[in-house]
N, C-alpha and C positions, 0 to 999 in steps of 0.2 A: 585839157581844156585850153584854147585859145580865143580872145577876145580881141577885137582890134578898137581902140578907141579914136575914132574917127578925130574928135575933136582936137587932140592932142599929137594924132597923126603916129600913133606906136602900138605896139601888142601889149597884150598881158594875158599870161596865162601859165599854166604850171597843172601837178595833177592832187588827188585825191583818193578818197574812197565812199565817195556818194554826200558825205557829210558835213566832212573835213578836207579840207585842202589848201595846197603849200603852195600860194601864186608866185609872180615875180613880174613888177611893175618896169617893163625895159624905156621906157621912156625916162623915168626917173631913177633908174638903177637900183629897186628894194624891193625889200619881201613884202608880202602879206599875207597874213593868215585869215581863213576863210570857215565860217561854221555856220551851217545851215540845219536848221529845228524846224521843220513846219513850216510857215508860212514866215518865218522870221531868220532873217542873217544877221550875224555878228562877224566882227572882221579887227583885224591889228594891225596897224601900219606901222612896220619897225623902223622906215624910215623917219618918220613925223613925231613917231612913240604917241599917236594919238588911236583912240576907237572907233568905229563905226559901227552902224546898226541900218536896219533895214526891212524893210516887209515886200511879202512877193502878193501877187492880186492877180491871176491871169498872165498874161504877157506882159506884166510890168512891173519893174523895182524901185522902190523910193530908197533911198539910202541919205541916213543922217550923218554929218560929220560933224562931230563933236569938237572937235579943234578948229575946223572956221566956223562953225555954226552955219552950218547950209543943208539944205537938201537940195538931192537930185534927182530927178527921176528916169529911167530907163525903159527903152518899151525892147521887148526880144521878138 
């Protein structure tokens, strides 16, 4: 999987096995870890050592982060 975060101007990306999966954030130099249930992501930022959470809806992801207190949202 590779993603390119336009905004940040870097990749992220790493692999899996449909469910789970071992990213790596090169913009910031850190892991993340990635699990997807359903219509819901959970995710760990071993840089920040904070959580994230997320819901998918069609072509779109909301993702909460617990450590700023923000949401995002993504359309693919």
């Amino acid at each position: 999987m590779s993603i390119f975060d336009h905004e940040r101007a870097c990749h992220f990306g790493g692999s899996g096995d449909g469910a789970t999966f071992s990213l790596f954030d090169y913009g910031r130099s850190q892991h993340v870890s990635l699990m997807i249930e359903g219509d819901r992501l959970r995710d760990f930022d071993y840089g920040s050592g904070q959580h994230f959470s997320g819901t998918v809806s069609g072509n779109s992801i909301s993702f909460h982060d617990y450590g700023e207190g923000t949401c995002t949202n993504f359309s693919l």
